[in-house]
N, C-alpha and C positions, 0 to 999 in steps of 0.2 A: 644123325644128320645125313642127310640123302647124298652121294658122291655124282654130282650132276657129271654127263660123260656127254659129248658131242653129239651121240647117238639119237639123245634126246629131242636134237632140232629137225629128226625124222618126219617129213612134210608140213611144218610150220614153212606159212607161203610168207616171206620173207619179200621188201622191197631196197634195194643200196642205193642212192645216188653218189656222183663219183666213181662209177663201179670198173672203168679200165683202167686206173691206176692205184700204187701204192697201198694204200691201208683198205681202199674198196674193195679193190679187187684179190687182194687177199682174204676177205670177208666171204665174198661173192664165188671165190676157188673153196674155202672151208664150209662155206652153208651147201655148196653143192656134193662134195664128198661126204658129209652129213646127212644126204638124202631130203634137205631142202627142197622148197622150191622158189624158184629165186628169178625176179624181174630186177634190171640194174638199170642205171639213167647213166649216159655220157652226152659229153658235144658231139665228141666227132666219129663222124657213121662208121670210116670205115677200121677204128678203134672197137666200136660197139661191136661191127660186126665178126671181126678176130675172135675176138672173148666171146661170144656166144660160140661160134662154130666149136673151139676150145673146148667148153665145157658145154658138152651136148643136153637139151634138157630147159637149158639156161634161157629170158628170156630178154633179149638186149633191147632196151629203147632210144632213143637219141631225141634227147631234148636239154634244154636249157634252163635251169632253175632258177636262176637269173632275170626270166622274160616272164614276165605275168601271163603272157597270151599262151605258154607254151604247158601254164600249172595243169589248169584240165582237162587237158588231149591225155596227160602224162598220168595224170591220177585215174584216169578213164581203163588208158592201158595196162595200168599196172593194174587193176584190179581184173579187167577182162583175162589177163594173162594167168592170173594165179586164182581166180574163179575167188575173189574176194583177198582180204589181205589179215595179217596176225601180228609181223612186224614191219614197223618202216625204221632205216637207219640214215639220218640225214647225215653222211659224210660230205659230200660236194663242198668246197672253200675256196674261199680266195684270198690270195698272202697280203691285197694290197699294193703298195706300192714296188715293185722290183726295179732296182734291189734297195731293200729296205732303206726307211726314209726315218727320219725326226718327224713328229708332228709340226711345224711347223712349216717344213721342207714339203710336207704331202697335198697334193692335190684334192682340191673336194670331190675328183671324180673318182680319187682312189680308193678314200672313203666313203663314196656313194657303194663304187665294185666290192670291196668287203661286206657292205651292211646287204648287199646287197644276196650274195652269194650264202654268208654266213646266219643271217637272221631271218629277213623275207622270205627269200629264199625256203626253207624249212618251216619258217611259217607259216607261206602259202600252201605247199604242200600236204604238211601235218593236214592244216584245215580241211582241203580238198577230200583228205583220204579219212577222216575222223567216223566219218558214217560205218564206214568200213571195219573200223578198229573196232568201233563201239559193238558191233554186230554180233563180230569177233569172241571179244568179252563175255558179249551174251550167251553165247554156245561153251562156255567154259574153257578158251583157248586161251594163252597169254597176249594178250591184245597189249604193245610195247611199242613208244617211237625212242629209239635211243637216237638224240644228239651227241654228235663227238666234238670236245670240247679241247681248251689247252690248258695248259698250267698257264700260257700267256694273258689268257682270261683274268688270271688273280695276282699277280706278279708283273710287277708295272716293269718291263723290258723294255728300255730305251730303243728307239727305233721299230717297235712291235704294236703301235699305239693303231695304228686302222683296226688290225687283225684282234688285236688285245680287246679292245673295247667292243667288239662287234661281235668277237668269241662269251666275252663275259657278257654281252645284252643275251646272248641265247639258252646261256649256262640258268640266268637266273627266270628267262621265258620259261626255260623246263621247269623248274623248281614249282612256279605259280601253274603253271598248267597241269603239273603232278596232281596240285591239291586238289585241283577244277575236278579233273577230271576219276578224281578215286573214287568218287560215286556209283561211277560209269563201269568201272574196272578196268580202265587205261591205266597203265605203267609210263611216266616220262624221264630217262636216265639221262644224263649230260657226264660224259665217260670222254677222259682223259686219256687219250692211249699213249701218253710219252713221245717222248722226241724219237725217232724213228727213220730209219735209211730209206727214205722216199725220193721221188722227183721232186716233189714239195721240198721236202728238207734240202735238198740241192740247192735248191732256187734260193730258198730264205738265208742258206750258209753256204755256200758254196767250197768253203776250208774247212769245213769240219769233214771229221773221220770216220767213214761209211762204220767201221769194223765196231767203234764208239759206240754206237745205236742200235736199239731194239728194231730186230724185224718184224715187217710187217706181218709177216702170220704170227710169229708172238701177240704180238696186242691184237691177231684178231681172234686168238682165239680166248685171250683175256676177257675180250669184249664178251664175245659167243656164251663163255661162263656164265657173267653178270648175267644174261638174256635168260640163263635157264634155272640158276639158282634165284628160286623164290623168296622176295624177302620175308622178315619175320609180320607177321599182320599187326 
């Protein structure tokens, strides 16, 4: 069995959304010291613009995955930036209702913002950049969209119910688009990185125990793993 080593993510043009915080941008800091190359998505400009200055090399976009009108400017750049594409990682999310709510108590605008963030969101995307992946594949490169999924997805968490349901519609969108797409030799992963010392995790528990949680470069380089270890055919 081959010991996959980070090494290996050596100019695979890599795409994050979410990429100035927590679990992105720990991704986005590990594919770059890997010799990646790496286009990230954030809202806000002058977030994007830090992190890229940060990690020179790097290439910072500022769009909204959320807005349909902002899908193909973003999928345009990301591919013009990295002269084509090999992974995309839909991290970008949204918790829903802050601070968390019962279903009942949630507004339909909150679970519009979840489904919105967490499904479409990646959805659109994915589609946007498919041609690209596909291309990918063709040249013999690991052509891969890994969605990041939760265990809240499978595990009915009272009060988790926007994010939960909106994580599990995306967990099982990978599953069927796996199949679709093995033809092609597109890889679609839905990768659980654990509860984890984020802003997010802030937001969502505000009393839990930073020291309790997995850091985000732990799970990103978990993630990093799964990307390079080939499954079995």
């Amino acid at each position: 069995m081959h010991h996959s080593s980070l090494q290996d993510l050596q100019d695979l043009r890599v795409a994050v959304t979410g990429g100035t915080s927590g679990l992105g941008l720990a991704l986005v800091r590990e594919l770059h010291a890997a010799g990646a190359h790496v286009a990230f998505v954030a809202r806000t400009p002058g977030r994007v613009a830090d992190v890229a200055r940060s990690l020179p090399g790097t290439h910072g976009l500022v769009g909204d995955i959320t807005r349909k009108d902002d899908i193909y400017p973003l999928a345009l750049q990301i591919t013009a930036a990295l002269d084509g594409l090999d992974v995309l990682v839909n991290n970008a999310s949204h918790l829903g209702p802050v601070p968390l709510a019962l279903l009942a108590d949630t507004d339909c605008e909150d679970l519009e913002a979840a489904l919105a963030a967490n499904l479409l969101g990646p959805f659109r995307l994915t589609k946007a950049l498919l041609g690209s992946l596909r291309a990918s594949a063709r040249d013999g490169r690991p052509a891969t969209v890994v969605n990041i999924t939760s265990d809240a997805a499978a595990t009915p968490y009272p009060g988790w119910g926007a994010y939960g349901a909106s994580k599990a519609a995306l967990a099982h969108l990978s599953r069927i688009w796996h199949e679709e797409l093995r033809e092609h030799g597109v890889r679609m992963l839905a990768l659980d990185p654990g509860d984890m010392d984020t802003p997010f995790h802030a937001l969502a528990l505000p009393d839990s125990d930073p020291a309790a949680l997995k850091r985000p470069v732990d799970a990103a380089r978990e993630i990093l793993h799964h990307l390079i270890d080939k499954e079995p055919a």
